[in-house]
C-alpha positions, 0 to 999 in steps of 0.5 A: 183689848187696851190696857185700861180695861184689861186692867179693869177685868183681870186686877182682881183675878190677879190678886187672887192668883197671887194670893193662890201662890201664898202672898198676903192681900197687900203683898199681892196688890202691890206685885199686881201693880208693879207688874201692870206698870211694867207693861205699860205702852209700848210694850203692852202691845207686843204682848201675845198672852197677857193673861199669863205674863202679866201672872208670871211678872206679878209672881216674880214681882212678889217673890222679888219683893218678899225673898221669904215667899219662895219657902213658906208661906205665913197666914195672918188670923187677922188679914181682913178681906179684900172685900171690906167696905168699912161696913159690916158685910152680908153673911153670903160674904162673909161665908165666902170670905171664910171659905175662900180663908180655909182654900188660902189655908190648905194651899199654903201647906203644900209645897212650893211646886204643888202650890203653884201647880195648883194655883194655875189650875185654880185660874183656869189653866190647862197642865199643858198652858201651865207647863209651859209657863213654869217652864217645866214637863207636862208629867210634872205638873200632872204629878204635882197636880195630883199630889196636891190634890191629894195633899187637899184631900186629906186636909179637907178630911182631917178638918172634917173630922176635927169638926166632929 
């Protein structure tokens, strides 16, 4: 696949898993693009796994680029969604958008490792694929992985129960 349209199928992929890792939609866009142009031809054909080094690149673009990434994450209440059109949204969207807000939520409470663990695994990765790209033993992401679905667990219960 060329680079145009690798670009096309996994920008938006991309943002995501970045914003999984706790940045903000244009912290994200920003780190996506710095890391698409760093792999610009010749380079782009001698990349074996685009998939995840183009997210590797784009994380250490964005922790680069925003030191305070690395520690804690900070959700804004009025971050607009990256589906804004400029028009009002069908509910189906909206719902989405506000459910896709509470995931970022809960993620963003989690601790570093955790929180990149489970971004992995949100975009599909195995724990083996996601151990080799943190560089980090298969037992640790598999500790990490069930902790933090743990830590989801209880949020998801504790905002249950504020709910009534």
């Amino acid at each position: 696949m060329d680079l145009a349209d690798f670009y096309r199928k996994e920008r938006s992929a991309l943002v995501a898993f970045l914003i999984n890792q706790g940045a903000n939609p244009q912290e994200a866009i920003d780190a996506v693009q710095t890391a698409f142009m760093a792999v610009l031809p010749p380079k782009w054909q001698k990349i074996s796994e685009p998939r995840a080094y183009l997210r590797i690149t784009a994380l250490r673009e964005y922790y680069r680029s925003a030191p305070h990434a690395a520690m804690t994450v900070e959700l804004a209440e009025d971050d607009e969604p990256l589906t804004s059109l400029g028009k009002a949204p069908p509910l189906d969207t909206v719902e989405e958008d506000e459910s896709r807000r509470r995931v970022i939520s809960a993620l963003a409470r989690l601790p570093l490792k955790q929180r990149q663990v489970m971004a992995w695994h949100i975009d599909g990765y195995s724990h083996a694929e996601i151990a080799q790209h943190l560089r980090i033993p298969v037992a640790a992401v598999r500790k990490n992985f069930s902790r933090a679905k743990a830590a989801l667990q209880d949020y998801h219960a504790s905002q249950r129960r504020e709910a009534g």
